[in-house]
Structures are given as C-alpha cells and as structure tokens.
C-alpha angles and dihedrals in degrees: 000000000000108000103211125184110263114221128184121201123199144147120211130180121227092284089052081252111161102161153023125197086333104307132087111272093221138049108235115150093168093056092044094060095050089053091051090049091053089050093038097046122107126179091210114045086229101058133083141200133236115232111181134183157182107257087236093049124127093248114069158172098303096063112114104209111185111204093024140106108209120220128188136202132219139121094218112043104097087194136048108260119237121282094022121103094205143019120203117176097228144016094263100048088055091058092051092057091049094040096058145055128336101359089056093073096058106024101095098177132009110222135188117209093172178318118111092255102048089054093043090053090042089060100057098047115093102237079062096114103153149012125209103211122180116209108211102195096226146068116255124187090252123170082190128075134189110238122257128255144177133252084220087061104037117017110209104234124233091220136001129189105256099019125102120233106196115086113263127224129192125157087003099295114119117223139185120198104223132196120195115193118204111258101238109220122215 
C-alpha cells in the first residue's frame, strides 16, 4: 500500500471553536481562499489530491475543488452525495481507497477539511505529517471544537513556504495561517 502524506486544514477561533449548528461561524472569504488554494494545489499537473470529509462538516457539497477527488464520510449514506466522487464509511477506509490501484498513481496529498472526528482520527494515523491550523483571533459562539493536541505531537512552526507570516485582517477579525509539523520521535 502507498503510503501519501495526510494533511488536515482547519481554522479555530481562540476557544478552538470551528463550527455552529453545521455552518462557519465567521465570513472570511479571504481565508477561505486561501484554504481552497492549500487543498487545490499539485505540484504535477497530473496529479490530484484527495479532500475527504464527515458528511455533517462546514464545508460542504457546493464547493468546486480543481485538482481534487472529493471524498465523503458517513455510515449511513448508501450513495455517494452530489458533488462528491466517493463515499467511504470511515477514515480508514478513505485512505485505503487513496492508498491503492488505480487512485495511487494520481492522489498527491490526503487532506482532511472536517468534522471533528475525521481530524481527531487523522491525527493519530502515522502519514499524518502536518496540520494547517488557522488562529482567528476572536471568540465565536461555536457548538464545534477542534480537537486538542499536544506541542510534543505537532510543533507550531515559526514559517512555512507558502504560508504568510504577518497577521491577516478582513471584515475587522484578525487571523494567523498556522503549519504544524509532527514531532518525529527517535
């Protein structure tokens, strides 16, 4: 089995919210774009990535994701949703499918946009290497969190390529993109 890097891509406010009652909690279309170019982005123009998701999660159906293979989870759907190219009924089962012929060949980078069990379970597998986290500088009423992890897991990096440093500002909330990169252990 192919072994892909496995990304998750997230923004939290200062409480780690992400959601409320299945929507963002915040209008950033700035942020958001950035988000969408992260997950869009190859570095071989024949090559895809593979962008999977919890059924519930924010980010949702309408999205249109060049250079991505959309891949929903849920363990009640019996058919894949619109918009989606696959379902897979767990995590696992997601990175199987991306992980194996004839898919292998063309999926470049795993990553996980949401729900707060997907990411939980992608941060515990071991092709995990990094999580793109952005910090929104305010409190938002979320009924979501990110969930936690440790600095002796993931390390917050002070830069990354491709990543702006400089806090951010749109529609007067403040915002830093975030990479932490997995602590490898000897």
């Amino acid at each position: 089995m192919d072994h892909k890097p496995l990304r998750l891509i997230a923004a939290a406010d200062s409480n780690m919210g992400i959601g409320i009652s299945g929507n963002l909690p915040w209008r950033l279309p700035n942020e958001f774009n950035y988000f969408l170019s992260k997950i869009t982005t190859v570095s071989d123009p024949g090559k895809k990535n593979f962008v999977i998701y919890g059924k519930g999660s924010a980010i949702k159906g309408n999205l249109s994701l060049p250079n991505c293979y959309c891949v929903v989870l849920s363990r009640t759907l019996s058919s894949v949703p619109e918009n989606a190219d696959y379902l897979c009924r767990d995590l696992p089962s997601a990175i199987q499918l991306a992980s194996e012929p004839p898919l292998n060949e063309e999926i470049e980078i795993l990553w996980v946009i949401g729900g707060v069990k997907p990411f939980e379970e992608a941060m515990k597998h071991p092709n995990c290497d990094q999580i793109y986290l952005t910090n929104i500088m305010a409190e938002f009423n979320c009924d979501t969190f990110f969930p936690k992890f440790g600095q002796d897991t993931f390390k917050l990096l002070d830069e990354f390529p491709g990543v702006p440093t400089e806090i951010q500002e749109e529609n007067g909330i403040k915002y830093k993109f975030q990479v932490f990169q997995k602590v490898c252990k000897e």
